[in-house]
Residue, then its C-alpha position, 0 to 999 in steps of 0.5 A: x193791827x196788821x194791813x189788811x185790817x187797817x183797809x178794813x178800818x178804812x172802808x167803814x162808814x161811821x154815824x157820827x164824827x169822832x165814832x172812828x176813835x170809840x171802841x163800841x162803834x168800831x167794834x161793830x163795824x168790824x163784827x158786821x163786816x167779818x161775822x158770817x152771815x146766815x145762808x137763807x136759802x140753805x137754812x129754809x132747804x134743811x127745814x124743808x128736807x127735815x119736814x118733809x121726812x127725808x133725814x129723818x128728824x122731826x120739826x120739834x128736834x130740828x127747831x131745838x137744833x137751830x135754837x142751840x146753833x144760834x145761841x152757841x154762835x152768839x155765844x162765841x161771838x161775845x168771847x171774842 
């Protein structure tokens, strides 16, 4: 673990004592501080272009889209 992980390490607050030496905690901690999160305010403003016709694709189309976007960021989330 190189520095600038272990000031990472050191920021988390854990529940429990003891939880800093267990993998699943710390392993969350740090998936929630680095996983990115999702712009609310971006994802709401494509949903609107998409329904109000101005690229062109439909709610159904850009819905699916959305669904397989999610589930690929899980999906490469869990390789890692």
């Amino acid at each position: 673990m190189g520095r600038e992980a272990k000031q990472v390490f050191v920021s988390f607050r854990f529940a429990a004592d003891g939880d800093n030496a267990k993998f699943d905690p710390v392993i969350g901690n740090f998936d929630a501080h680095f996983v990115p999160r999702t712009n609310v305010i971006h994802e709401r403003s494509a949903f609107n272009a998409t329904r109000n016709g101005v690229t062109g694709v439909s709610r159904h189309s850009y819905g699916i889209c959305m669904i397989c976007h999610r589930i690929v960021s899980m999906a490469s989330l869990s390789m890692i």
